[in-house]
C-alpha positions as CSV (number, residue, x, y, z in Angstrom):
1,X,-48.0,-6.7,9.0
2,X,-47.6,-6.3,5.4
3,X,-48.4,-10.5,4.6
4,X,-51.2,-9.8,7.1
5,X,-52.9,-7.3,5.0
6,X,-52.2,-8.8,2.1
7,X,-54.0,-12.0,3.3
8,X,-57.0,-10.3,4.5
9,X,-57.5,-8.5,1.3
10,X,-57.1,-11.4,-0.9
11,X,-59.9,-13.3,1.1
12,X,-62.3,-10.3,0.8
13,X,-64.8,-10.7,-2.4
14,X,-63.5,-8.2,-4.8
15,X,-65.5,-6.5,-7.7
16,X,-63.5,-8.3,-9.9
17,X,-63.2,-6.7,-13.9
18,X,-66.1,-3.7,-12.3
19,X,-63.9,-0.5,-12.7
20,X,-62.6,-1.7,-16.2
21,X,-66.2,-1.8,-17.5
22,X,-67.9,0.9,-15.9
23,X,-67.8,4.5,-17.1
24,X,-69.9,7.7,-16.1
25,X,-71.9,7.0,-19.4
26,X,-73.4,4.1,-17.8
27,X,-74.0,4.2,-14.0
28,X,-76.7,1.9,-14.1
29,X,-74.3,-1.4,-14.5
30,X,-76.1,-4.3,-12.7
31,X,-73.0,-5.0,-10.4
32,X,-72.6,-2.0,-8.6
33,X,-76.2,-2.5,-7.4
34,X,-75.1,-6.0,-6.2
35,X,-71.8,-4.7,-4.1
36,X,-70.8,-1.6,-2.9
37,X,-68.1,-0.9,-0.2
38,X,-69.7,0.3,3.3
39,X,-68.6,3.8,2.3
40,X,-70.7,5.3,5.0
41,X,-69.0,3.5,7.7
42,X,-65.7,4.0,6.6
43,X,-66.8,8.1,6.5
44,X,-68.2,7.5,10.3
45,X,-64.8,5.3,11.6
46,X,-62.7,7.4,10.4
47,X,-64.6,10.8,11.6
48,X,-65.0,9.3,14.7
49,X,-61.4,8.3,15.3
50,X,-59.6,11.4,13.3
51,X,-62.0,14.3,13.8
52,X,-62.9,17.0,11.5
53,X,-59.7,18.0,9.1
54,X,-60.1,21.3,8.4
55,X,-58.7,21.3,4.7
56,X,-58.5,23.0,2.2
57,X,-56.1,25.4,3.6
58,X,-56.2,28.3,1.9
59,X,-57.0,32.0,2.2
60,X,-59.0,32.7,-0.9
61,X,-60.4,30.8,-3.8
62,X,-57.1,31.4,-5.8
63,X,-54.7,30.0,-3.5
64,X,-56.5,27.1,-2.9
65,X,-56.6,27.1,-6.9
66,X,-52.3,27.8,-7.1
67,X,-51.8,24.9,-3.9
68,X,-53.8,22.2,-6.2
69,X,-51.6,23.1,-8.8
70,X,-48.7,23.4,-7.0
71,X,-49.0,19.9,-4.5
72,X,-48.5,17.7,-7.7
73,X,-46.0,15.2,-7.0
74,X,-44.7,17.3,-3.6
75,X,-45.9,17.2,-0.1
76,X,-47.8,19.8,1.5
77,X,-45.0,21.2,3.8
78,X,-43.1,22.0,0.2
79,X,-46.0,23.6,-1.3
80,X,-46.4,25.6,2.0
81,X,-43.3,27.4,2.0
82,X,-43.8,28.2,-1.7
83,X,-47.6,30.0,-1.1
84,X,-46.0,32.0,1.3
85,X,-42.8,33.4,-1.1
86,X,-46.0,34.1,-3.3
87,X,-47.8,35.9,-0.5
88,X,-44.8,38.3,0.5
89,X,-44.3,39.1,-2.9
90,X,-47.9,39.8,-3.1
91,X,-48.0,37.4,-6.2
92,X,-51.2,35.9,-4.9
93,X,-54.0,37.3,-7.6
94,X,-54.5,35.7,-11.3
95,X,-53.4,39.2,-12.9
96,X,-50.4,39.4,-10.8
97,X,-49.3,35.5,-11.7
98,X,-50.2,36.2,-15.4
99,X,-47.7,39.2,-15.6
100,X,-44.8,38.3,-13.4
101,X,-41.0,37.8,-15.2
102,X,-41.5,33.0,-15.7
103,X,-37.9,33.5,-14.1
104,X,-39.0,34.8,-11.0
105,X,-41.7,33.1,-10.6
106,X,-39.8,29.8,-11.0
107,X,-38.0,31.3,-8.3
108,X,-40.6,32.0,-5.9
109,X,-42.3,28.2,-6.1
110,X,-38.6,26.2,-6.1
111,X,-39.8,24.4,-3.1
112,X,-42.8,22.7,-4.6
113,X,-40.4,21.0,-6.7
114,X,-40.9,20.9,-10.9
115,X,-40.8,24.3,-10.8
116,X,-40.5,25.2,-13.9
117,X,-43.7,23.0,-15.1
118,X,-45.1,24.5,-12.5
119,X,-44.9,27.9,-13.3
120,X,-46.5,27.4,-16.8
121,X,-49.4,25.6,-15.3
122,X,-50.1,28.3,-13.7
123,X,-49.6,30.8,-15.6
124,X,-51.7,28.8,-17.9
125,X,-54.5,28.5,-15.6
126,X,-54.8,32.5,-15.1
127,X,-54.6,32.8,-19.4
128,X,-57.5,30.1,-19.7
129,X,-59.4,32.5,-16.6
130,X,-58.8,35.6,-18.3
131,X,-59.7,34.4,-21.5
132,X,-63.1,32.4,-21.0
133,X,-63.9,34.0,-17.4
134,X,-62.5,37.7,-18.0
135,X,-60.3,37.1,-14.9
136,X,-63.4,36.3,-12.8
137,X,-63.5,33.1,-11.0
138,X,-67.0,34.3,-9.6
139,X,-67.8,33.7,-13.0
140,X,-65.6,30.7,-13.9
141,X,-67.1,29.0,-10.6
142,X,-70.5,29.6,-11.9
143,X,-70.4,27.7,-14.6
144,X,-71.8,24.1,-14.3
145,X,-69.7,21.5,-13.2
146,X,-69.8,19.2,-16.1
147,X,-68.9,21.7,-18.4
148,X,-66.4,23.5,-16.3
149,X,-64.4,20.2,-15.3
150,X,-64.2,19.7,-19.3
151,X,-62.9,23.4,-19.5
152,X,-60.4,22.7,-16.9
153,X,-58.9,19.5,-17.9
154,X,-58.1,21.1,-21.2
155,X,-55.8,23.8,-19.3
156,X,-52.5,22.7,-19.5
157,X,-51.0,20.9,-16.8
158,X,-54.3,20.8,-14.8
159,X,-55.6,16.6,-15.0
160,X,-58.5,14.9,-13.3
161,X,-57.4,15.1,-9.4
162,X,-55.9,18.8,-9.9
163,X,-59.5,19.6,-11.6
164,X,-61.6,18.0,-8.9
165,X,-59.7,19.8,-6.3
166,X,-59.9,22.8,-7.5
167,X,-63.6,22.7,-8.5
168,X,-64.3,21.1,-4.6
169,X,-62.4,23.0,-2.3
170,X,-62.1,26.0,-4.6
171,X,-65.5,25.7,-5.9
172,X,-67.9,23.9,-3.6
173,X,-68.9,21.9,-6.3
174,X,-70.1,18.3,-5.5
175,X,-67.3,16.5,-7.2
176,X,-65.1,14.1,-5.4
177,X,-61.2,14.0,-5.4
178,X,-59.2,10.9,-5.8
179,X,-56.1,10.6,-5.1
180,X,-53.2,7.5,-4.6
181,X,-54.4,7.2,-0.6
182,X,-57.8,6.8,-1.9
183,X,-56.4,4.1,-4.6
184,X,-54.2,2.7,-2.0
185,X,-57.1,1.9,1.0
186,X,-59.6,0.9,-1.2
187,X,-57.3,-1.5,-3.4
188,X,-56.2,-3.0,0.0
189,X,-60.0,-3.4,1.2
190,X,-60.1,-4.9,-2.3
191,X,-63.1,-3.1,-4.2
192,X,-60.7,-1.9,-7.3
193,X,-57.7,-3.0,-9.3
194,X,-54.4,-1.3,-8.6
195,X,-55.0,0.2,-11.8
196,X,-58.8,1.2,-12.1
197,X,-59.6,4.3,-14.0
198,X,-59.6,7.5,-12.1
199,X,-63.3,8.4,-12.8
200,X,-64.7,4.8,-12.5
201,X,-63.2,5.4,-8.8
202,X,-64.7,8.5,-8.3
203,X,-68.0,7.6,-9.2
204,X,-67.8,4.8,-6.6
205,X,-68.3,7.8,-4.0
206,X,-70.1,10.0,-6.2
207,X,-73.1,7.7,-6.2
208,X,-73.5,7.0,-2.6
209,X,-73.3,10.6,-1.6
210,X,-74.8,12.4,-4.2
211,X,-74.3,16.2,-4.5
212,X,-72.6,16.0,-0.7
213,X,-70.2,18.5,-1.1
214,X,-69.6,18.6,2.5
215,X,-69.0,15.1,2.7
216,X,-66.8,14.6,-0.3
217,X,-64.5,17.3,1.5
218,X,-64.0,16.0,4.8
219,X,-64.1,12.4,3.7
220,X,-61.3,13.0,0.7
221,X,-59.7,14.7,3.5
222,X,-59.5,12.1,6.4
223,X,-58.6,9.2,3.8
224,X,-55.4,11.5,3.4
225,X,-55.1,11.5,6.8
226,X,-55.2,7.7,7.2
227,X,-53.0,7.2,4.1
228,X,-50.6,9.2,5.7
229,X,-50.6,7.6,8.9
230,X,-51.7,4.2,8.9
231,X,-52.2,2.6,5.3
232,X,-48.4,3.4,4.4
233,X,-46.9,2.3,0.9
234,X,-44.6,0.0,3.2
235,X,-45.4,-1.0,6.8
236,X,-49.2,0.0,7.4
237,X,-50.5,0.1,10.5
238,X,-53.7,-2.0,10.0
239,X,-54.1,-3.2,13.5
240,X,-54.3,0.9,14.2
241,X,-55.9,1.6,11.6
242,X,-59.4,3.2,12.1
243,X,-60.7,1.4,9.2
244,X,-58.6,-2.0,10.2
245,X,-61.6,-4.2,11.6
246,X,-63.3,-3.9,8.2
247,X,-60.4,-5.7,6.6
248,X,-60.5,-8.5,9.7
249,X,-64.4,-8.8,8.6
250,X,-63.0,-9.1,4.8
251,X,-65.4,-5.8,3.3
């Protein structure tokens, strides 16, 4: 399955050198006008076949906020079990995170894994609020996006996809989230390089659905989905795979 995939990608036309040249500062290069991956029918196949995802989960603004930090390098089911030690211990506001014992909260969030790191990002992140937002993320979230993204990937352990997460499903601020699934599918479909730059990604999305927070939510949301369950490191399930007949058609 694995040569099979491979084959089909390395027939499909690829935007060959595009992501290394592109930046934000210049969406207007000439070749992204001339091929673009069918980003609206991927969105549609995989809606179609997965249904709506339902994610963030997340009970306020803040956890949402403390699971972006805390899903770095983990899966969910660890970050999970790590909210919820937060939760009981009632651990679950900026002030509260800010003053509790490092120790203890290293405790609390073991299962997310890097705990320690962990716990200074967040502890970070509720400094940085308190100090430019006076503890309000109201008024943190108000801010516009540009400049709060730039704000936030100066926080200490927070980088590009931890940002865009928290300013989408924390947020609702039209910003999309890329992550190694997204990478992975559309390297395979081969529109990027293994290693294009995060941003030169993101734009790929952010052009054809401009402003659509909705869409930037569910759709970063089912391409975790099919990551997880069809286009696998090892072994995916192409022939399964909702999106699977564009690689047969090479796009």
């Amino acid at each position: 399955m694995w040569l099979s995939t491979k084959l089909a990608v390395s027939a499909t036309p690829t935007l060959d050198g595009l992501l290394h040249n592109i930046s934000e500062d210049s969406p207007s290069h000439p070749n992204l006008e001339d091929r673009q991956p069918p980003l609206d029918e991927y969105y549609n196949s995989l809606f179609t076949a997965l249904g709506p995802q339902h994610w963030w989960p997340g009970k306020t603004q803040f956890e949402v906020i403390v699971g972006a930090i805390l899903t770095q390098n983990t899966a969910w089911t660890n970050v999970e079990r790590a909210i919820t030690n937060l939760r009981a211990a009632g651990l679950l506001t900026p002030a509260a995170i800010e003053k509790v014992p490092l120790r203890r909260l290293q405790r609390l969030i073991r299962s997310s894994g890097y705990f320690r790191q962990k716990a200074r990002k967040l502890k970070a992140f509720c400094t940085f609020l308190r100090a430019e937002y006076r503890g309000s993320l109201r008024r943190m979230f108000a801010a516009p996006t540009l400049e709060l993204r730039e704000r936030l990937l100066g926080v200490f352990g927070i980088g590009p996809e931890t940002a865009d997460s928290i300013l989408l499903y924390g947020g609702d601020h039209p910003v999309f989230v890329v992550d190694a699934y997204t990478r992975r599918i559309m390297a395979r479909h081969g529109w990027i390089r293994d290693n294009a730059k995060y941003d030169d990604v993101r734009w790929i999305f952010e052009r054809q659905f401009p402003g659509n927070t909705r869409r930037f939510n569910e759709f970063h949301a089912l391409i975790v989905n099919t990551g997880k369950n069809y286009c696998r490191t090892q072994k995916p399930l192409c022939h399964q795979c909702p999106l699977g007949r564009y690689l047969e058609e090479g796009r």
